[in-house]
C-alpha positions in Angstrom: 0.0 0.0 0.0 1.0 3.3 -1.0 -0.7 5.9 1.3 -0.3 9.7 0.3 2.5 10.6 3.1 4.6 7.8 1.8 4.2 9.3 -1.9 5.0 12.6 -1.1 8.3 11.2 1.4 9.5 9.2 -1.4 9.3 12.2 -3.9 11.1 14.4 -1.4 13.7 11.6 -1.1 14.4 11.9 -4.7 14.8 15.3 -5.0 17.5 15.6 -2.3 19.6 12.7 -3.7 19.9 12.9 -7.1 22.1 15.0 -8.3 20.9 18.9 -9.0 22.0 19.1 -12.3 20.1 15.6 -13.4 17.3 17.4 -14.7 15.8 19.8 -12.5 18.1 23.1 -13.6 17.5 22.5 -17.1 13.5 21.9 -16.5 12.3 24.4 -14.0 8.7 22.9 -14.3 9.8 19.8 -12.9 11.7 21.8 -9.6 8.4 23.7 -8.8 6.1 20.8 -9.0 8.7 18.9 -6.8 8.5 22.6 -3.8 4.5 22.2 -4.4 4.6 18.5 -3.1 6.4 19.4 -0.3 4.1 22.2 0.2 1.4 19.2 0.1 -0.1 21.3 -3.0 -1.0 18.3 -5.1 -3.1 19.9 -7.8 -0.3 23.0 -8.3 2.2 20.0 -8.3 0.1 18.1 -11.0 -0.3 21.0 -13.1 3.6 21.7 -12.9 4.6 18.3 -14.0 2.4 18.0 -17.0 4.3 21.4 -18.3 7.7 19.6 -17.3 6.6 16.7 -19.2 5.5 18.8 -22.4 9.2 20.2 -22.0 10.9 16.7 -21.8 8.2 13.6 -22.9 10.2 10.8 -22.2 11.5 11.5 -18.8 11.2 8.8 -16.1 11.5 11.5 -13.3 8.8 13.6 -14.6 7.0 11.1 -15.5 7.2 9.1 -11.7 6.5 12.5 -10.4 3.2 12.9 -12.0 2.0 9.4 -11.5 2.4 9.7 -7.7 0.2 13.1 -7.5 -2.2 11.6 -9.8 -2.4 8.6 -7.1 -2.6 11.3 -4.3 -5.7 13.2 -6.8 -7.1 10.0 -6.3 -7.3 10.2 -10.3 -6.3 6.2 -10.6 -7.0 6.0 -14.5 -4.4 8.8 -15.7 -2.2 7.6 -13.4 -2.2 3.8 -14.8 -1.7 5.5 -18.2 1.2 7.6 -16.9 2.8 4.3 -15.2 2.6 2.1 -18.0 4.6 4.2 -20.0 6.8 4.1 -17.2 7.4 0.2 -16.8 7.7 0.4 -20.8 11.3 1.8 -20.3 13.9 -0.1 -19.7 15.2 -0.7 -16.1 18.8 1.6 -16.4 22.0 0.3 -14.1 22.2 3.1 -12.7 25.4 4.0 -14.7 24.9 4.3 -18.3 24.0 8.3 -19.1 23.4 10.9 -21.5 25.8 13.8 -21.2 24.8 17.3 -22.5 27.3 19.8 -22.7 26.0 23.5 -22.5 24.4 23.9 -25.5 24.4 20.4 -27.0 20.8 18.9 -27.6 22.0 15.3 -28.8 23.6 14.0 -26.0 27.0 11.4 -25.7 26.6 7.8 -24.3 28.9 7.5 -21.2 29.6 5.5 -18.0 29.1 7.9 -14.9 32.3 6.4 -13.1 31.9 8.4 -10.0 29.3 10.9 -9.2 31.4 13.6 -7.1 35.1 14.0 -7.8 36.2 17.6 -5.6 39.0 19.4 -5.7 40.0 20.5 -1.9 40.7 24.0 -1.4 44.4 23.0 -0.6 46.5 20.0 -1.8 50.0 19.1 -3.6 48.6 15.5 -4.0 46.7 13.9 -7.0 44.3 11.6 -5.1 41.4 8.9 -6.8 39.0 11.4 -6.2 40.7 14.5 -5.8 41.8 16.9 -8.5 44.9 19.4 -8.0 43.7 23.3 -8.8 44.9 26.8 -8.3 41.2 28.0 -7.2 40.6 27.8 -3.4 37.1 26.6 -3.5 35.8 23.2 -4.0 34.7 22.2 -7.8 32.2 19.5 -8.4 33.3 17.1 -11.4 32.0 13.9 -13.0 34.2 10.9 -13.9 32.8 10.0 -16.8 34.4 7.2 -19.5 32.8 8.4 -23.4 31.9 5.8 -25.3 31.9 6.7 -28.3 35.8 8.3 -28.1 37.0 5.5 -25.8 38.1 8.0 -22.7 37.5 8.4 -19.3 37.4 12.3 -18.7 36.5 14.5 -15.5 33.8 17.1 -16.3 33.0 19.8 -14.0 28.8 19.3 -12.6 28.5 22.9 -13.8 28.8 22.5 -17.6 27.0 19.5 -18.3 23.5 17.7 -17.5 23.4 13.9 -16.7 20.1 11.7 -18.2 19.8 8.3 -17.2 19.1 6.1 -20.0 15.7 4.0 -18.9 14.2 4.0 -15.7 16.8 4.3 -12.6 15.6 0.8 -10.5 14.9 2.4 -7.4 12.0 4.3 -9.3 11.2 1.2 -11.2 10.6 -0.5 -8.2 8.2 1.8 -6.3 6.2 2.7 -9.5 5.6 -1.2 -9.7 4.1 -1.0 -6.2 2.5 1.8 -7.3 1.0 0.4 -10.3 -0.8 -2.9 -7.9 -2.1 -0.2 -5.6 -3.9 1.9 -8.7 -4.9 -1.5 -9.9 -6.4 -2.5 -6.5 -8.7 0.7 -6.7 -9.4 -0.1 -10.6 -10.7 -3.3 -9.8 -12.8 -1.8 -7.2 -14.4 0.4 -9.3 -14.8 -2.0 -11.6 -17.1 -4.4 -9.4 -17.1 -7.8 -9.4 -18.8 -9.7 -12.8 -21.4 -11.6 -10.5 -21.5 -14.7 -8.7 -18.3 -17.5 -9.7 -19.7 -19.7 -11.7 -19.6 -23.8 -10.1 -19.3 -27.0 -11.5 -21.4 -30.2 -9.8 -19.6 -33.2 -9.4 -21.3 -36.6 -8.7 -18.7 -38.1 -6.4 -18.1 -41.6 -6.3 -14.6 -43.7 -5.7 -11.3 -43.4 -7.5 -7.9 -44.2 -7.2 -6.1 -41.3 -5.3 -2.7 -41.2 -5.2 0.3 -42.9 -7.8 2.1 -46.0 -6.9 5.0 -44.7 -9.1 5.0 -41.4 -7.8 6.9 -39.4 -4.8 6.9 -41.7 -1.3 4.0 -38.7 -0.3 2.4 -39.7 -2.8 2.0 -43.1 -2.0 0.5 -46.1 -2.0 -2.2 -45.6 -4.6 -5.6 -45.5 -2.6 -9.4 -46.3 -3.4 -11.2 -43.1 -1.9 -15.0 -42.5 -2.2 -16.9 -39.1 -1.9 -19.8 -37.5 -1.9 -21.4 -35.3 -4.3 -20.1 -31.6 -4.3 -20.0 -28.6 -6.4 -16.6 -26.5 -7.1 -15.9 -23.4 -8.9 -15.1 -23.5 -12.4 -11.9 -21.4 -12.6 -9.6 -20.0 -10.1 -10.6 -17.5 -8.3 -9.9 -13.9 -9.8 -8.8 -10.5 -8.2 -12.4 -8.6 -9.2 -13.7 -11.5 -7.2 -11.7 -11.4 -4.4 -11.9 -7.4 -4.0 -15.5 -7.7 -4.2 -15.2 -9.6 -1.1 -12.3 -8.6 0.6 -12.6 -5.0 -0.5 -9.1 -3.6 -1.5 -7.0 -6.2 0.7 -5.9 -8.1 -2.5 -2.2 -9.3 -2.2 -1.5 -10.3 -5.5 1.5 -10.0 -7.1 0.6 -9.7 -10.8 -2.3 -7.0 -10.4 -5.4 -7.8 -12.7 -9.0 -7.6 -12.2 -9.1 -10.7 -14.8 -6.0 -12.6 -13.2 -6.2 -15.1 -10.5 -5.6 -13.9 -7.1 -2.0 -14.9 -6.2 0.1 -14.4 -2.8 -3.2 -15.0 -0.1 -2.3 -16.8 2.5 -4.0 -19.8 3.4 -6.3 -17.7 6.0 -7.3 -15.3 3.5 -8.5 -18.2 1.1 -10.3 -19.8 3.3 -11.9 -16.5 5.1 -13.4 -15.6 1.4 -14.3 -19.2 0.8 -16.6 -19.0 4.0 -17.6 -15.3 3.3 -19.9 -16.9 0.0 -20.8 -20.2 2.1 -18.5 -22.4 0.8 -14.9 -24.0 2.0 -11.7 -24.7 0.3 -11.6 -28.4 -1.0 -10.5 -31.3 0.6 -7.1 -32.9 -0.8 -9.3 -35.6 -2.5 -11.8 -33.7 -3.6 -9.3 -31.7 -5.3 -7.3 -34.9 -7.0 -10.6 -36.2 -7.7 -11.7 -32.7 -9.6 -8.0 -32.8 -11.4 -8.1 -35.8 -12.4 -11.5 -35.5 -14.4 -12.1 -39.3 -14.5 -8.7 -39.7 -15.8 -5.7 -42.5 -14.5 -3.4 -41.1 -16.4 -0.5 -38.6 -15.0 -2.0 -35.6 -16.2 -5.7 -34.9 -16.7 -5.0 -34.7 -21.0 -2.2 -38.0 -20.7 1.0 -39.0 -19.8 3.1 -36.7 -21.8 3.2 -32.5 -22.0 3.4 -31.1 -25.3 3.3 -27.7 -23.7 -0.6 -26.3 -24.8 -1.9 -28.2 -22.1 -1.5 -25.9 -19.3 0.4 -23.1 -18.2 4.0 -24.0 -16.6 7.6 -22.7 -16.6 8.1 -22.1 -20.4 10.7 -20.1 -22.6 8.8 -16.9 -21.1 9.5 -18.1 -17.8 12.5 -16.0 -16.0 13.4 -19.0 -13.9 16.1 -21.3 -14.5 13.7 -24.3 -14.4 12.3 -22.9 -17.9 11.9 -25.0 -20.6 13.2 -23.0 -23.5 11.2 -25.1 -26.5 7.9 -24.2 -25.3 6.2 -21.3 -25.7 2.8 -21.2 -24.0 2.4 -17.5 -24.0 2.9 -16.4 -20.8 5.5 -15.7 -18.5 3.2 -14.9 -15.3 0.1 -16.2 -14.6 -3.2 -16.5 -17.1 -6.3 -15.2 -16.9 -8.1 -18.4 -15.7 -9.7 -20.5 -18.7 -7.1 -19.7 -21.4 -5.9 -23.4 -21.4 -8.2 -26.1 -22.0 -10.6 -27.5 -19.2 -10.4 -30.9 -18.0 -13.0 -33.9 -18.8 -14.9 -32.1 -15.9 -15.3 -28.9 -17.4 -12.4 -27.2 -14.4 -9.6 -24.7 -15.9 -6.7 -24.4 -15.1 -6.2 -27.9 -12.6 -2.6 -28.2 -13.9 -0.6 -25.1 -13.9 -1.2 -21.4 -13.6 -1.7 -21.2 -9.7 -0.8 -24.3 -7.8 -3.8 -24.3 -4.9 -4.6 -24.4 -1.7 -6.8 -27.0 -0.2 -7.8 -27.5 3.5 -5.9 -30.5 4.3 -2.8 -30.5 6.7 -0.1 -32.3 4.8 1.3 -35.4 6.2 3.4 -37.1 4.0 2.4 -40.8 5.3 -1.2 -40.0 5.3 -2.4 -42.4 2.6 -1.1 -45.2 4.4 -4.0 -45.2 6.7 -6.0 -42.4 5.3 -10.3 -43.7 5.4 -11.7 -45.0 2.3 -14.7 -42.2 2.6 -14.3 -38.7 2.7 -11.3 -38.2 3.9 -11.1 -35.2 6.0 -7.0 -34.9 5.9 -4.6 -35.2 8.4 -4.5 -33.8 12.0 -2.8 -30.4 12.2 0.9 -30.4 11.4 2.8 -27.3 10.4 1.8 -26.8 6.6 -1.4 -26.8 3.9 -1.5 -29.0 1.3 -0.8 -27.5 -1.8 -1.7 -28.8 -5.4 -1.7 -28.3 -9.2 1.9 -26.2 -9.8 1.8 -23.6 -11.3 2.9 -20.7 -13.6 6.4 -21.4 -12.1 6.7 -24.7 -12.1 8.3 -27.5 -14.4 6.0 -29.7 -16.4 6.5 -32.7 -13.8 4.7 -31.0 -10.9 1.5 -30.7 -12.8 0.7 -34.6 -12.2 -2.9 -35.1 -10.8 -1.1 -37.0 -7.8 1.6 -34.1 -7.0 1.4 -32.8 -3.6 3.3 -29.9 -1.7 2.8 -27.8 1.1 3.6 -25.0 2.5 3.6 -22.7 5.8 -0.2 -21.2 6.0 1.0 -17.8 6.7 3.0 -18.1 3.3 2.5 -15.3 0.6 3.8 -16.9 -2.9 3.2 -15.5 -6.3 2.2 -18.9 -7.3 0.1 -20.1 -5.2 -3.9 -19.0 -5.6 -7.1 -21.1 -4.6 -10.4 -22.0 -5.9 -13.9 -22.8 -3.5 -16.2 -25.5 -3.4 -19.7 -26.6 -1.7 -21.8 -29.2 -0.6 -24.2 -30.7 -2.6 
C-alpha cells in the first residue's frame, strides 16, 4: 500500500539525492512541481509536472513524479496511463548516461564512473578522487568514460547535464508497487462480474494417489466421496476485492487474473464469506483428475498447450526453452483447455490451496470415505503447480505444502460446496 504521506516522502527523497544538475536546472517545471509537493499542494504539483513533461516527454523523473500526484488526486485512470509508460522503459544500471554539454541537444553515451570528484581548497597530492587546482574553493566534477571516443574524462557538474538512460531501478521498483495499488482501486471500481460460476460433481470412488510417484504420494488408494459442487476457474482478483474489498495481495495485479500471494487464511476467510470452503485434498485430485488415471488430466506426456507452466517466457532457470505457451506470469483463468470435468486451469497457472494439513504418510491409513485430511501439522497442502513450475509438478497426484501464513506469487485457490 502506497498511502499519500509515503508518496510525497518518497518524492522528497528523490529530490535531495539525485544530483541537482540531473534534470531539474535544465527543467524548472519539474523543480516547482517537486517545492508544491512538499508544500502538500498536489493539484499545483500536478499542473507543474504535466508542463515539465510537455518540455521533456520521455522523462522517467517527470514522469514518476506525475504518476504519484495523480495517485494522491485519487485520479487512478491517468495515473495507470502515466505508469505504463513508465514500466515500458527499460530498467537503467544506474550508470549508463546521456551527457549534455552547454548547448548540446543530442547527448554522448557515457559511464558515470563516480558521481562527485572535488578538488580540496588545498592540496599538492593527485588523489582517486581528488583533483589538483589553483582555485581555493571546492569544484564538483564527473568521472565520466565516453563511449563513443573511448576515454575516461573528468567534467566539472556545472557545464553538463546527466540523463539516465531508462528507468533508474529504485523508481522502477516503487512505480511497480505503485502500479498494484492503482490497480487495487481499478478493480474496485470496476465491481465484481457476478457470482463465480460452479461446476457439480457426482462423487463416487477413484484411485487417489500414484504408486510410481513421490513416497507422499503413496500407495495408490481407493477413496470415495460424496457429491459436491466447485468453482469452475480460479478464483480472480475482481472476485476477491468484491469480497475482501481492497485487501488483494496479489502479485501480478489484474482484475481478470487469479488472485496470487493469499495466504491460506485469507482463502479460506473468502471461501466462507460466499458459504463455501476450500476443497478437501481428494476432492481436489478427484476434480483434477476429471475421471482420468493417467498422470496428467490430458495423458502421460506434456506437449506444452496443455496448461500453463515454466516455459521459454518463464525467467526462472527451471524454464523449458522449447515451449512457448504465452505467458511468463500467470493467465487469466480459462485460457488453457478445461479438463474432462469442465475445471480450468487444474494443472498449472496457480498451484492451490486446499484444506488439508499435509502429512506425507497420510495415505497409508487415510479412510476410504471422505477423507477429512490429516490432524494439524505445520503446513497446507498445496496442489496443481503452477505458472512457475516444471511440467512434472502438474501430475494429478503431486502434492506440496507450505507454511499457511505463506505469501507466494504462485500459489492461488479456488472454492467449493456441498451438494
Amino acid at each position: 500500500m502506497l498511502p499519500l504521506y509515503k508518496v510525497s516522502f518518497y518524492l522528497m527523497m528523490v529530490c535531495l539525492f539525485l544530483p541537482q544538475s540531473l534534470e531539474a536546472e535544465e527543467n524548472p517545471w519539474l523543480a516547482k512541481g517537486d517545492q508544491a509537493v512538499m508544500d502538500q499542494k498536489y493539484g499545483q504539483a500536478e499542473s507543474h509536472y504535466s508542463k515539465a513533461l510537455e518540455a521533456d516527454p520521455e522523462s522517467p523523473r517527470v514522469l514518476r513524479a506525475l504518476a504519484d500526484v495523480k495517485f494522491a488526486l485519487k485520479k487512478y485512470k491517468e495515473a495507470k496511463v502515466v505508469i505504463d509508460k513508465i514500466l515500458a522503459m527499460p530498467v537503467a544500471n544506474g550508470r549508463d548516461v546521456l551527457v549534455f554539454f552547454k548547448g548540446d541537444s543530442q547527448g554522448q553515451d557515457a559511464e558515470l564512473v563516480d558521481e562527485l570528484v572535488i578538488s580540496p581548497q588545498r592540496t599538492n597530492n593527485n588523489m582517486r578522487n581528488y583533483l589538483d587546482t589553483k582555485s581555493d574553493k571546492p569544484i564538483p566534477h564527473y568521472r565520466l568514460f565516453f563511449k563513443k571516443t573511448g576515454k575516461m574524462e573528468l567534467v566539472p557538474q556545472s557545464v553538463v547535464t546527466l540523463k539516465y538512460k531508462g528507468v533508474l531501478r529504485l523508481e522502477y521498483e516503487h512505480v511497480t508497487e505503485l502500479n498494484r495499488e492503482v490497480n487495487r482501486h481499478l478493480i474496485a471500481a470496476k465491481g465484481s462480474q457476478g457470482t463465480a460460476e460452479m461446476v457439480a460433481l457426482k462423487g463416487g470412488c477413484f484411485k487417489m494417489g500414484n504408486d510410481n510417484g513421490l513416497p507422499d504420494e503413496q500407495p495408490a488408494h481407493e477413496v470415495c466421496l460424496s457429491p459436491f459442487k466447485m468453482d469452475k476457474y480460479e478464483v480472480t482478483q475482481a472476485e476477491f476485492q468484491s469480497v475482501m474489498g481492497l485487501d488483494n495481495p496479489s502479485h501480478f495485479s489484474g482484475a481478470d487474473l487469479p488472485v496470487d500471494s493469499a495466504t491460506w487464511f485469507e482463502a479460506d476467510r473468502y471461501c466462507k464469506k460466499l458459504g463455501k470452503r476450500l476443497p478437501t485434498e481428494a476432492e481436489w485430485e478427484y476434480a483434477a483428475r476429471g475421471g482420468t488415471a493417467t498422470h496428467f488430466y490430458w495423458g502421460d506426456t506434456v506437449k506444452g498447450d496443455e496448461a500453463n507452466f515454466c516455459d521459454k517466457n518463464c525467467a526462472l532457470n527451471t524454464r523449458v526453452v522449447s515451449i512457448n505457451d504465452g505467458y511468463s506470469g500467470p493467465a487469466p483463468p480459462g485460457k488453457f483447455p478445461p479438463n474432462p470435468y469442465g475445471l480450468y486451469d487444474m494443472a498449472g497457472n496457480l498451484a492451490e490451496w486446499t484444506n488439508d494439513w499435509m502429512n506425507e504418510n497420510y495415505y497409508r491409513n487415510s479412510p476410504k470415505d471422505n477423507p477429512p485430511g490429516s490432524h494439524p501439522t505445520t503446513a497446507k497442502v498445496v496442489r496443481g503447480g503452477g505458472w512457475e513450475s516444471t511440467a512434472g509438478f502438474l501430475r494429478s497426484s503431486n502434492r506440496a505444502a507450505y507454511w499457511v501464513k505463506m505469501r507466494n506469487y504462485a500459489i492461488g485457490f479456488r472454492c467449493v460446496s456441498n451438494l
